[in-house]
C-alpha positions, 0 to 999 in steps of 0.5 A: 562742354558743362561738367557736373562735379560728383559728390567725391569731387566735391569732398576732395576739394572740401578736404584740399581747402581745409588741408591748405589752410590748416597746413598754412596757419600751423606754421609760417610760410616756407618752414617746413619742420624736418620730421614732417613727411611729405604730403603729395597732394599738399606739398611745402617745396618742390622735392629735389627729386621727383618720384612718380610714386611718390610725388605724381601718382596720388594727387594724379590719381585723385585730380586726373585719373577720375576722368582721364581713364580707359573707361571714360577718356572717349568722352574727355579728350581721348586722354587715359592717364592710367599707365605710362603708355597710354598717357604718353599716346593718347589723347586728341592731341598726342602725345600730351605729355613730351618728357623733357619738355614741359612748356611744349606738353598740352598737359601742362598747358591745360593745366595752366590755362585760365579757369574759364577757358573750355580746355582748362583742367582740371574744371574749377575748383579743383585746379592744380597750381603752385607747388603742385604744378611746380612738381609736374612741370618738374617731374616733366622736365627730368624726362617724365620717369614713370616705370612701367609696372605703376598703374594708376586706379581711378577713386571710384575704383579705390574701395573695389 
C-alpha cells in the first residue's frame, strides 16, 4: 500500500526535526533543567508515571489518530484510535493494544517494525522511537489506562 503524505504531515515532521535538534543543542544529553515542563511529543526521560492525557493523548493525536479514525480506519487497518474502546476492539487483528502487555500488543509491533516493512507505522519519516516509544510501550505495560471520557480528535478536525 503506497501512501502520500499531506502537506500538515509534512509540516509536523518539519517541526519535530526542528524541535529535536534545538531541544539537543540547547542543553547536554540527558539534563533535563527542573523548571522545563514537559513536552509530550519531544520528551527528555520516560515520566515515572504515565498519564494518558498528558503523556499519550497529543503525540497519538498528531502521529496516529490522522488516519487511525472512524472515519478512515476502513482504509487502514480497521484501526480507530479515537476512544479507549474502539482502540482496544478494533482493527484487523484485535485487539491491537493488550494492557499489560506490550511485546505481545500489534501496536507496539507496527510501531517498532522496520521502515520498510508494508505494516511499519507510522510510514517514514514520521516514526516513533526512543523515549516516545519507551512511553507507550510504558504506558502499556502499567495496564494501558485510558478513561473513559478522553476522546481524541484527529488534526484535520482541531481548527472546527
Amino acid at each position: 500500500m503506497k501512501r502520500s503524505f499531506s502537506s500538515i504531515g509534512i509540516l509536523i515532521g518539519c517541526l519535530a526535526l526542528s524541535a529535536f535538534v534545538l531541544s539537543h543543542c540547547a542543553s547536554p544529553r540527558g539534563s533535563t533543567p527542573a523548571s522545563e515542563p514537559f513536552d509530550p511529543i519531544f520528551p527528555r526521560q520516560v515520566p515515572e508515571t504515565v498519564i494518558f492525557e498528558r503523556d499519550l493523548k497529543p503525540l497519538l493525536e498528531i502521529e496516529c489518530v490522522q488516519c487511525h479514525n472512524h472515519k478512515d480506519a476502513g482504509s487502514n487497518a480497521g484501526l480507530n484510535l479515537e476512544t479507549r474502546h474502539a482502540a482496544m476492539t478494533t482493527g484487523l487483528h484485535a485487539p491491537a493494544i493488550r494492557p499489560g502487555d506490550p511485546d505481545n500488543s500489534l501496536f507496539v509491533q507496527v510501531l517498532e517494525s522496520d521502515v520498510d516493512h508494508p505494516t511499519s507505522m507510522p510510514p517514514a519519516p514520521d516514526k516513533i522511537w526512543g523515549v516516545r516509544l519507551a512511553i507507550i510501550r510504558k504506558w502499556i505495560r502499567d495496564g494501558a489506562v485510558w478513561p473513559d471520557h478522553v476522546r481524541m480528535v484527529r488534526p484535520q478536525d482541531w481548527a472546527r
